[in-house]
C-alpha positions as CSV (number, residue, x, y, z in Angstrom):
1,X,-53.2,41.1,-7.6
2,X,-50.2,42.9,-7.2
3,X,-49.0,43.3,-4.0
4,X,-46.9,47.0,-2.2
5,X,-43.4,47.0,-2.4
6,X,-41.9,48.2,0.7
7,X,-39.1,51.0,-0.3
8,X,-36.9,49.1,1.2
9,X,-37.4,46.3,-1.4
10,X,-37.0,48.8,-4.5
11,X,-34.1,48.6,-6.7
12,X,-31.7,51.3,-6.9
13,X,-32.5,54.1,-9.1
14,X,-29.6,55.8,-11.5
15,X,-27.4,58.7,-10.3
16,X,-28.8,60.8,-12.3
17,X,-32.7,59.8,-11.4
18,X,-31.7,61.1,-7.6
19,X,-32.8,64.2,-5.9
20,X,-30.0,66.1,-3.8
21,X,-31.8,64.9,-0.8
22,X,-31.8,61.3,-2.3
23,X,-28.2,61.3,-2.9
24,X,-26.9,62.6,0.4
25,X,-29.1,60.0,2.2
26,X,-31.6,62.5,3.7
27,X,-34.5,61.5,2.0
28,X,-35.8,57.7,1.0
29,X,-34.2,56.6,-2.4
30,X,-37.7,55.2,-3.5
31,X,-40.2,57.3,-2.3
32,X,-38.4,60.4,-1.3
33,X,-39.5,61.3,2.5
34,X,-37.6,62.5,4.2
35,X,-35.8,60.2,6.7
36,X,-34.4,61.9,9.8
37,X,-32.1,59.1,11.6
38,X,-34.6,56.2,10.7
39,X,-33.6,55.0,7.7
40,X,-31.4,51.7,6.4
41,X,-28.5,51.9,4.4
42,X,-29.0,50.7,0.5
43,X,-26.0,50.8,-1.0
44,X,-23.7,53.4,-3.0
45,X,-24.8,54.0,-6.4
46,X,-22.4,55.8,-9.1
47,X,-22.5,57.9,-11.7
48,X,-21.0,61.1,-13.2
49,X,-21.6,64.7,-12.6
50,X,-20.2,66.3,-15.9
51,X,-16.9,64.4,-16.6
52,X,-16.5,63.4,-12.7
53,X,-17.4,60.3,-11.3
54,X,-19.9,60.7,-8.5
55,X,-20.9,58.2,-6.1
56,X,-24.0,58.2,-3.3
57,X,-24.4,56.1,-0.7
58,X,-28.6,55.6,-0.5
59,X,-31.1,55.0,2.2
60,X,-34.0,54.0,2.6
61,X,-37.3,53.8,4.5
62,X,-37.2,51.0,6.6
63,X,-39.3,48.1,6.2
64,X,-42.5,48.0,8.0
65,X,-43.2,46.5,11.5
66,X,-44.6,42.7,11.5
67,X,-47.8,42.8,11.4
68,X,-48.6,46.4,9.7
């Protein structure tokens, strides 16, 4: 049985795989809700717009209560 992943848990997706939203930390890297001031910091991922490098800095949903 496989079991849910919490978003929080997902690896980070490519630059290029990101919405807007996504890559200005707005929305959840993983499932793509948007977060409001709730979510947790992921990490930056990079990549290139045209010939420029481009870097986000992703977020998250954060992981559920214990318990839930």
């Amino acid at each position: 049985m496989i079991g849910i992943v919490d978003c929080a848990d997902m690896p980070l997706p490519e630059f290029s795989e990101l919405s807007r939203d996504q890559a200005s930390g707005r929305a959840c890297l993983a499932c793509g809700e948007p977060l409001g001031g709730g979510g947790i910091y992921r990490g930056t991922v990079w990549g290139f717009y045209g010939k420029a490098v481009a870097t986000a800095r992703v977020r998250s949903c954060p992981p559920p209560a214990a318990g839930r």
